[in-house]
Every structure is written in structure tokens, then in C-alpha cells.
C-alpha positions in Angstrom: 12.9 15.9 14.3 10.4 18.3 15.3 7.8 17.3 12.8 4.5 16.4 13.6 2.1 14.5 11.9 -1.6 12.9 12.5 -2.0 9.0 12.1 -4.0 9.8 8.5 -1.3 11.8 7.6 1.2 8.7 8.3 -1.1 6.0 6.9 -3.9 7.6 5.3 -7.0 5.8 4.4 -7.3 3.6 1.2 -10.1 3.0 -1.0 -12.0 0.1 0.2 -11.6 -3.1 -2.6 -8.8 -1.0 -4.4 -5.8 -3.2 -3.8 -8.2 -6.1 -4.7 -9.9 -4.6 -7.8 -6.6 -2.9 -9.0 -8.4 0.8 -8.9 -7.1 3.9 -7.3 -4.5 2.1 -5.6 -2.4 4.6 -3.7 1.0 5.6 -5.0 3.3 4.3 -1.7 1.3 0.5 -2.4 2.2 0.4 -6.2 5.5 -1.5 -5.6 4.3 -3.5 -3.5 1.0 -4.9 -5.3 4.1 -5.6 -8.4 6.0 -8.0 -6.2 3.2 -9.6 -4.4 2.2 -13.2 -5.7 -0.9 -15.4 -4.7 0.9 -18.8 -5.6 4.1 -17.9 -2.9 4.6 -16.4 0.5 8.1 -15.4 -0.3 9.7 -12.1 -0.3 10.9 -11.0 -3.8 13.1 -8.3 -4.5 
């Protein structure tokens, strides 16, 4: 409640072309990058 943090503590900056090259993706996107799919828009779970 009384925590206080910047907005690159909250959503700190990637790598640039690392969710497209597959490189030092960070930890929090890893789940994400698993479930996404280029042929479909839809939400998997």
C-alpha cells in the first residue's frame, strides 16, 4: 500500500528484436510468447 515504484521499475525496458528473435526475452513475457500464435487472434489458456 505504501510502496512506491518508478515506471521502469513497473515495466522495465526490453531488448529491442528480443520477443521477435526469441533472445533474452524477459522472464514476466515467457508465458506469454508460449500461448501467442501468428495463424489466430484468439485467447488460449
Amino acid at each position: 500500500m505504501n510502496l512506491v515504484k518508478t515506471y521502469e521499475e513497473i515495466y522495465p525496458t526490453i531488448p529491442t528484436g528480443c520477443l521477435l528473435d526469441g533472445g533474452d526475452v524477459p522472464f514476466d513475457y515467457d508465458d506469454y510468447l508460449k500461448r501467442a500464435s501468428a495463424e489466430s487472434f484468439e485467447v488460449t489458456t
